[in-house]
Z-matrix of the N, CA and C atoms (Angstrom, degrees):
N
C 1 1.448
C 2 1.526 1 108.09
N 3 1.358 2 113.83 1 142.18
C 4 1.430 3 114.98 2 -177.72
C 5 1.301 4 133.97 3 -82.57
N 6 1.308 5 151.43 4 144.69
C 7 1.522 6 123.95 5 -161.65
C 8 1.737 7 115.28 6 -56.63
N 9 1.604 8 118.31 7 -31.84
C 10 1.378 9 125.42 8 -177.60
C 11 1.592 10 97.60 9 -68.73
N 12 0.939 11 141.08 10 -19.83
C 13 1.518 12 134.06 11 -179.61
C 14 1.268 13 117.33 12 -82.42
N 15 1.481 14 105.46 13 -42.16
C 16 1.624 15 122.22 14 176.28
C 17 1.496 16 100.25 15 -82.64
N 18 0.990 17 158.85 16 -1.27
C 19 1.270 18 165.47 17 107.81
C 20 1.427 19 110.42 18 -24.01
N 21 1.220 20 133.26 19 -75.25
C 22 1.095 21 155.61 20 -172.29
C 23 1.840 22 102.84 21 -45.50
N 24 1.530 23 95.79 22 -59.08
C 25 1.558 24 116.91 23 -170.28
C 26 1.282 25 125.21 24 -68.82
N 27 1.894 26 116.49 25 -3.84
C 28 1.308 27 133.67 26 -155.63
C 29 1.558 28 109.46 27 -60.86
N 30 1.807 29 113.25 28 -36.68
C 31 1.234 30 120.91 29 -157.82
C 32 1.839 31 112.20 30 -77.57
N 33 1.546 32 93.70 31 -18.55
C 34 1.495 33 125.10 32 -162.92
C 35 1.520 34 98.46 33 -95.59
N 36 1.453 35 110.74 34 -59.11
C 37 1.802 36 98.48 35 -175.80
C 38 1.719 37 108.57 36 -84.57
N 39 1.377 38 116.14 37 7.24
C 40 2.292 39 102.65 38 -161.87
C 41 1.665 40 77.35 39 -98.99
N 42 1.691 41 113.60 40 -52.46
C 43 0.962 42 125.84 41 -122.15
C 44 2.035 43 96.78 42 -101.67
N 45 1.376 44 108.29 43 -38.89
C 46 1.198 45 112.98 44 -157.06
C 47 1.305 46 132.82 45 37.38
N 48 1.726 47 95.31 46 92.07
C 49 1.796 48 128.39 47 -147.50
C 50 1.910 49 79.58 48 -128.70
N 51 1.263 50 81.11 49 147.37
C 52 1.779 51 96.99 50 179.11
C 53 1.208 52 81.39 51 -141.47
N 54 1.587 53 110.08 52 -158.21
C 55 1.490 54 147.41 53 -157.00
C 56 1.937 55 110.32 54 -145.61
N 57 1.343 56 96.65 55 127.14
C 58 1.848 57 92.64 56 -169.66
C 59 2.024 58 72.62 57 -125.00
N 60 1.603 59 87.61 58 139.35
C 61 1.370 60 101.13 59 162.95
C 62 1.788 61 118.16 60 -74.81
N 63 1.267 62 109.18 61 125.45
C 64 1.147 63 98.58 62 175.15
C 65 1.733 64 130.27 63 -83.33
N 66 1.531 65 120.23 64 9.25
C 67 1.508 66 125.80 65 141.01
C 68 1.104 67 141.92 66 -106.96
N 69 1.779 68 103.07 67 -2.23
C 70 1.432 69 76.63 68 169.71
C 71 1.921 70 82.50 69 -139.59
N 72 1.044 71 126.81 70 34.76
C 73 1.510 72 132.12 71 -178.59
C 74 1.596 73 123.67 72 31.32
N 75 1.375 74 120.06 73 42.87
C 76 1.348 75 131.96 74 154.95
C 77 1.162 76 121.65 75 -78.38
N 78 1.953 77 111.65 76 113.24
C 79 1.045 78 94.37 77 171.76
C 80 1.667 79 149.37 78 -114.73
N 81 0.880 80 130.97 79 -161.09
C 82 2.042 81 106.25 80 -162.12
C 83 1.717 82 95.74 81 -137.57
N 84 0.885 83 138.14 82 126.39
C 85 1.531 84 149.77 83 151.86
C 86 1.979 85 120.57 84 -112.40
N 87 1.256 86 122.67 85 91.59
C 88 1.654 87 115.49 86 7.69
C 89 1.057 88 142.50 87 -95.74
N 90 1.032 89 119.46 88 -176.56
C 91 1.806 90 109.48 89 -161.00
C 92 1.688 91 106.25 90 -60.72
N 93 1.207 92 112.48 91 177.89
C 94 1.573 93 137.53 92 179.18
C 95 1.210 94 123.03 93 -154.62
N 96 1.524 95 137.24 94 166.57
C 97 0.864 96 152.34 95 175.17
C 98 1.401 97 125.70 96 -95.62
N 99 1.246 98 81.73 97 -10.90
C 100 2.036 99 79.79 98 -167.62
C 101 1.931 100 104.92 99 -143.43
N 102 0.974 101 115.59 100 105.28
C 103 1.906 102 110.86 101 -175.88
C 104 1.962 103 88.03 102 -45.12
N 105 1.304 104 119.08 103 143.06
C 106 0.955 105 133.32 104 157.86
C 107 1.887 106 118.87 105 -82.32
N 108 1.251 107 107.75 106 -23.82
C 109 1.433 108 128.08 107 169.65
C 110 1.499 109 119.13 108 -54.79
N 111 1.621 110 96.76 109 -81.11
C 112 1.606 111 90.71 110 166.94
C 113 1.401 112 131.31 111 -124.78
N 114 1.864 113 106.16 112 28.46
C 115 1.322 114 138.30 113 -161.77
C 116 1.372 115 118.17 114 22.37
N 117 1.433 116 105.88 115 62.02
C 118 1.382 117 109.32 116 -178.75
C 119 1.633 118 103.60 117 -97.34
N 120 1.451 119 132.73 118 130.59
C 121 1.239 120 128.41 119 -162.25
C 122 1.639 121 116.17 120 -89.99
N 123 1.786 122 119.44 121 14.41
C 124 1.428 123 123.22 122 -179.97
C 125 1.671 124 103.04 123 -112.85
N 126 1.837 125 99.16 124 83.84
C 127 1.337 126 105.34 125 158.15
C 128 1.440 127 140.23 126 -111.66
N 129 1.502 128 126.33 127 109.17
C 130 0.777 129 142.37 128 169.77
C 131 1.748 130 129.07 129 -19.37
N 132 1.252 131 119.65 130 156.13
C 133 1.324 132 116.74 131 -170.00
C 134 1.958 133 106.65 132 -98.87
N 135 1.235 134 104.60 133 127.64
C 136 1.947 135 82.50 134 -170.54
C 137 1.426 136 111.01 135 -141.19
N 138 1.114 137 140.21 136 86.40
C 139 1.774 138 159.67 137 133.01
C 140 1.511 139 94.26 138 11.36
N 141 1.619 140 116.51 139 84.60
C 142 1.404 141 111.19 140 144.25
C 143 1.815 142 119.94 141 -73.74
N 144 1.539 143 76.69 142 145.83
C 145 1.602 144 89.99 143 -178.82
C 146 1.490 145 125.68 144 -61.45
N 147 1.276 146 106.87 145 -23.18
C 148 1.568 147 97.72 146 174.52
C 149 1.397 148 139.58 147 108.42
N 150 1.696 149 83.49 148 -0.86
C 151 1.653 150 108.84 149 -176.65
C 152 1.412 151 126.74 150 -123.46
N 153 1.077 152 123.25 151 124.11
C 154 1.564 153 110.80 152 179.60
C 155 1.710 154 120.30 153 -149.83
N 156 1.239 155 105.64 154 -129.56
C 157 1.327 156 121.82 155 -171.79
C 158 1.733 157 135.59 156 -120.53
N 159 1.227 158 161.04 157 73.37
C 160 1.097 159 147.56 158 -112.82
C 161 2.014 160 80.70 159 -89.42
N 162 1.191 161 102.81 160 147.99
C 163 1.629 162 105.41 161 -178.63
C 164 1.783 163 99.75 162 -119.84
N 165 1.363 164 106.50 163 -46.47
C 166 1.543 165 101.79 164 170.20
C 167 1.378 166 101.85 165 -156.00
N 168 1.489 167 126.69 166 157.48
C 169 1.749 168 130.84 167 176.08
C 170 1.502 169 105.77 168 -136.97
N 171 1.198 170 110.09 169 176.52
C 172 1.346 171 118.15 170 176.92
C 173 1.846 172 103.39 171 -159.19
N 174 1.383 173 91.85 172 159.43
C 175 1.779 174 90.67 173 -158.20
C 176 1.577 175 77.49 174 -114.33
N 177 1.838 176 120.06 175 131.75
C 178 1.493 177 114.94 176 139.02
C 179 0.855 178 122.53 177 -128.53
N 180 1.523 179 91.66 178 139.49
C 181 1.594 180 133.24 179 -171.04
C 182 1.890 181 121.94 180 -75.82
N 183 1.035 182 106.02 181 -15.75
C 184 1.380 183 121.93 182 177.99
C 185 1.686 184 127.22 183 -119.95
N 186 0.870 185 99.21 184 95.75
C 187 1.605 186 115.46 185 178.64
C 188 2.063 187 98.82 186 -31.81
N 189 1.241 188 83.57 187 141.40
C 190 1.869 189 90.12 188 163.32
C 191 1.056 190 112.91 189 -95.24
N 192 1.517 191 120.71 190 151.08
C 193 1.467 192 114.69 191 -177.06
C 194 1.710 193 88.52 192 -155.49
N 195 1.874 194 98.43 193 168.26
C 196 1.457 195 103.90 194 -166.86
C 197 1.502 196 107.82 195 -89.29
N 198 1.306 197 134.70 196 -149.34
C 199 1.741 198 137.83 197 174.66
C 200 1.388 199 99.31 198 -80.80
N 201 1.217 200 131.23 199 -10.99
C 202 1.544 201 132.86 200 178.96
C 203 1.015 202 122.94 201 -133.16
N 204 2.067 203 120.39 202 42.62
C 205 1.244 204 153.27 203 145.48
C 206 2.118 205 108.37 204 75.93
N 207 1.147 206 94.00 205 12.91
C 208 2.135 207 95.39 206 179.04
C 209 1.271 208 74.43 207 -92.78
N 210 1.721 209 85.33 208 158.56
C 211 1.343 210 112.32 209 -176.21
C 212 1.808 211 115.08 210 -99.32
N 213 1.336 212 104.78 211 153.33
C 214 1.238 213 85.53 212 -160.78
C 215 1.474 214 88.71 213 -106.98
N 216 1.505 215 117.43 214 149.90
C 217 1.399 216 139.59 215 164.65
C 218 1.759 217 136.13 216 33.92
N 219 1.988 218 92.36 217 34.14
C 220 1.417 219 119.90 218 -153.25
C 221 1.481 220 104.84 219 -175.64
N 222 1.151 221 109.98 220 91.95
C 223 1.861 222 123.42 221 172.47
C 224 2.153 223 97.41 222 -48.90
N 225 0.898 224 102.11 223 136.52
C 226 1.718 225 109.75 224 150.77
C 227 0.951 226 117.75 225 -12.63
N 228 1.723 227 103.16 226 -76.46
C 229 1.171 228 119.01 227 179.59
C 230 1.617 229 119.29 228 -22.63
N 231 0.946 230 109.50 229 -57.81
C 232 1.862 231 122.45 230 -177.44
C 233 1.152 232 110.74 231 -68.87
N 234 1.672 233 125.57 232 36.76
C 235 1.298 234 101.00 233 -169.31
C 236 2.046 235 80.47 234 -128.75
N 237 1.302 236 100.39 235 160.11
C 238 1.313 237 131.63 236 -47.70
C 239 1.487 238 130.52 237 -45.40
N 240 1.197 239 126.27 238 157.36
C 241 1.633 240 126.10 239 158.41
C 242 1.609 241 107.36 240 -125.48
N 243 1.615 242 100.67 241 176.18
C 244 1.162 243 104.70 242 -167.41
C 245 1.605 244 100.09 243 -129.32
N 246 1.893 245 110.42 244 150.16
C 247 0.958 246 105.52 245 -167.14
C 248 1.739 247 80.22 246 -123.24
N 249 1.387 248 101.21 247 151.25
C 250 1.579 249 110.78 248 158.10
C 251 1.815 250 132.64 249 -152.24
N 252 1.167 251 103.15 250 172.15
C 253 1.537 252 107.44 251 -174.40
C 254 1.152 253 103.37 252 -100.34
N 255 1.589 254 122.17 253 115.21
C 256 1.808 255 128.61 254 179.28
C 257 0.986 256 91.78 255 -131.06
N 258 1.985 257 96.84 256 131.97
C 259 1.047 258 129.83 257 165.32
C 260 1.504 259 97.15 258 -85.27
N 261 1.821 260 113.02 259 133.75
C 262 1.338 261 116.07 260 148.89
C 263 0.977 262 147.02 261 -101.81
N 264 1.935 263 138.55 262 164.67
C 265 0.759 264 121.20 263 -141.59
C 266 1.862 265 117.46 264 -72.71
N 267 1.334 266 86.66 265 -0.38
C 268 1.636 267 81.99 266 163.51
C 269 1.320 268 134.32 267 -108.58
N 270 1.262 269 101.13 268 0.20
C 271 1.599 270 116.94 269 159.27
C 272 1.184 271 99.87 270 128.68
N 273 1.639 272 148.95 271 -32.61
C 274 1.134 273 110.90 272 -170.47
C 275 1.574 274 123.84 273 -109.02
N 276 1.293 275 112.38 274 155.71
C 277 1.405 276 129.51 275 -166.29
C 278 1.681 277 112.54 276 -80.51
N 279 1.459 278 94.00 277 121.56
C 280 1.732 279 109.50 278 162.03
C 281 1.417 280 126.17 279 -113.51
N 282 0.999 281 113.60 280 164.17
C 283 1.848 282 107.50 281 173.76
C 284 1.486 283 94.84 282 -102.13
N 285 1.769 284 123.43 283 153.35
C 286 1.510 285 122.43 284 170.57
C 287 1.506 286 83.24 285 -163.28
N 288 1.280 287 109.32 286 168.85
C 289 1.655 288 146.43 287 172.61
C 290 1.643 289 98.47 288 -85.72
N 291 0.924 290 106.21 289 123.43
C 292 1.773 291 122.85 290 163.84
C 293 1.468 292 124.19 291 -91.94
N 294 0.947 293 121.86 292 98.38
C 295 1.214 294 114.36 293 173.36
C 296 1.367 295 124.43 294 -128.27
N 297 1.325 296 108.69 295 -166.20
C 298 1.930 297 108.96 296 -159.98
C 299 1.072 298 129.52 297 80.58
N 300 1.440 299 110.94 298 10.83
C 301 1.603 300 129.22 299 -174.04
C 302 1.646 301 104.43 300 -165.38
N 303 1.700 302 97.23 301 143.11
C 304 1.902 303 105.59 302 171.94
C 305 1.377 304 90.89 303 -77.03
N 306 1.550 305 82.21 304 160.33
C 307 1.385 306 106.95 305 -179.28
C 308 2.027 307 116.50 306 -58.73
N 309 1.036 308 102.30 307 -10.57
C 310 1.559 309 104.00 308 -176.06
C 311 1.412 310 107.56 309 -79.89
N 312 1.615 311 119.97 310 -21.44
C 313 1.434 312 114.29 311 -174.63
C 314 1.730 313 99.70 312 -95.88
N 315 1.131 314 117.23 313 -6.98
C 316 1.618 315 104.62 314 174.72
C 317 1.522 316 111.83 315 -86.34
N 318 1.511 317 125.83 316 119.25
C 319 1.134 318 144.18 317 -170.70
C 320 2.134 319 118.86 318 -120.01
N 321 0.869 320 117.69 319 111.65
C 322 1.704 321 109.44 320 -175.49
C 323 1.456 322 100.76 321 -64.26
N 324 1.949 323 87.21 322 136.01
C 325 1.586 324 111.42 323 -159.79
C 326 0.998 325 108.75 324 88.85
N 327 1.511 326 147.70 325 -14.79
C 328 1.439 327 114.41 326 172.61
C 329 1.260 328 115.70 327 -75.98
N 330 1.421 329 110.99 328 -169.48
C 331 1.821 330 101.60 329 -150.73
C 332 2.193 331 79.16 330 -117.78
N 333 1.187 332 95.69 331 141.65
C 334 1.583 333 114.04 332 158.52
C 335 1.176 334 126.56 333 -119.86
N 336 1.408 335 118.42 334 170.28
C 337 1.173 336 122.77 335 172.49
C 338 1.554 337 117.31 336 -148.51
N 339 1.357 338 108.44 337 146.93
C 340 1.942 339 102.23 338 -165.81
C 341 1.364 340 101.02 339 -88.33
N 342 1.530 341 91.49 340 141.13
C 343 1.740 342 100.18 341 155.34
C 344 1.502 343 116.80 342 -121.10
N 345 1.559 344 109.31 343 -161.30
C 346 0.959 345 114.31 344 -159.34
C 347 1.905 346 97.45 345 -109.06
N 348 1.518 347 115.37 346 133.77
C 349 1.440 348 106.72 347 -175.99
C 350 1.632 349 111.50 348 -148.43
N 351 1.564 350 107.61 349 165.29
C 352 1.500 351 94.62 350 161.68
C 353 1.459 352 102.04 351 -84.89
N 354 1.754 353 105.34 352 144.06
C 355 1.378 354 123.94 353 144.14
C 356 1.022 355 138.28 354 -47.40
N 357 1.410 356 113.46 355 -90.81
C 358 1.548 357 143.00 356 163.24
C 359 1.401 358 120.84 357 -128.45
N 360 1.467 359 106.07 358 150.92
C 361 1.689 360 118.04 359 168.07
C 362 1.419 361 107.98 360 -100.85
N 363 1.197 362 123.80 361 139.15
C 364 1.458 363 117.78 362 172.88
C 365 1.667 364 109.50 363 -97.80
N 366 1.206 365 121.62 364 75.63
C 367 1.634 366 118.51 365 -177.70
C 368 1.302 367 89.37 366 87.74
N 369 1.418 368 124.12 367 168.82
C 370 1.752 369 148.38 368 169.42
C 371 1.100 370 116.05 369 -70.05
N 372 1.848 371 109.86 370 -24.43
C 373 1.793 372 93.35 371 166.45
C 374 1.954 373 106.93 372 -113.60
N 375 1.336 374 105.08 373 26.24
C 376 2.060 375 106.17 374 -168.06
C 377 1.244 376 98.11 375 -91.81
N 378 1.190 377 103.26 376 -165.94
C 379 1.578 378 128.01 377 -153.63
C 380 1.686 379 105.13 378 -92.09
N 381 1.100 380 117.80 379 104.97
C 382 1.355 381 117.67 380 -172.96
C 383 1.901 382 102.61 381 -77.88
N 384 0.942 383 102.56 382 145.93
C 385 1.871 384 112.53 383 -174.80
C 386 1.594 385 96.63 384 -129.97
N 387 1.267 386 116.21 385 120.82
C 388 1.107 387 134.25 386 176.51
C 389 1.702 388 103.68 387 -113.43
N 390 1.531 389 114.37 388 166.91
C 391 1.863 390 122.29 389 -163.86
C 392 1.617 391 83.44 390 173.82
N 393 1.726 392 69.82 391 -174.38
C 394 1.296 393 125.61 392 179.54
C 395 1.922 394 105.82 393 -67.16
N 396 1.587 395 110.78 394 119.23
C 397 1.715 396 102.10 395 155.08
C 398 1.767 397 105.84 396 -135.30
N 399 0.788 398 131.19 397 -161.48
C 400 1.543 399 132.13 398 -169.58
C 401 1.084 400 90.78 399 -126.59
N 402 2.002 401 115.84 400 168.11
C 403 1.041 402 109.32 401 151.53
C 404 2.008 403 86.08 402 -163.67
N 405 1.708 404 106.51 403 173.69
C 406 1.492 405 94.62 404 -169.46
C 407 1.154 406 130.56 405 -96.87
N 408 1.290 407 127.06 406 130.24
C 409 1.865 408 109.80 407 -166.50
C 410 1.768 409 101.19 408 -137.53
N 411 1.233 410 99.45 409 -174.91
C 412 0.883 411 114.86 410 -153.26
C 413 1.926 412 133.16 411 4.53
């Protein structure tokens, strides 16, 4: 991603901002342009809270790496992590990385909540991209 995109995207990955239709109030994470519901094109800007539901995860165990074995965008160290599908508390579903916990304490249905994390580094001197990751509480 380019720095003008990740620029662009700040309100969407710090903040996790969707779009609520303003006739018939469906809302979309990530945002859209157009309600798919009753494609009315005046959608609103809308601050999910940040909390939800784990619906399904998966643990990987194997680092990615390129055709000439570096790893891509994930030290060793981090291996494994877990990725999952959370439903939020306003209904709609994202995928994020969970962390702050081994993989043995993440269970579907427990309840999460997002924080704030690094993403990726682009090289030792690139553009670091920070977001949204989950992790499990209460």
């Amino acid at each position: 991603m380019t720095v003008p995109q990740i620029w662009r995207k700040i309100p969407q990955f710090y903040n996790l901002y969707g779009k609520k239709c303003s006739s018939c109030n469906k809302l979309y994470f990530p945002p859209r342009d157009i309600c798919v519901e009753c494609g009315d094109h005046k959608l609103e800007n809308f601050k999910f809270r940040g909390k939800g539901n784990i619906i399904t995860y998966t643990i990987i165990r194997t680092p990615l790496s390129d055709p000439e074995g570096e790893l891509i965008d994930r030290p060793a160290r981090e291996i494994p992590y877990i990725l999952a599908v959370i439903e939020l508390e306003e209904g709609p579903r994202l995928t994020s990385e969970i962390v702050d916990c081994s993989p043995d304490e993440v269970k579907i249905g427990k309840k999460v909540e997002s924080v704030f994390r690094k993403i990726v580094e682009k090289g030792p001197k690139g553009v670091i991209q920070y977001g949204y990751k989950f992790r499990l509480s209460g």
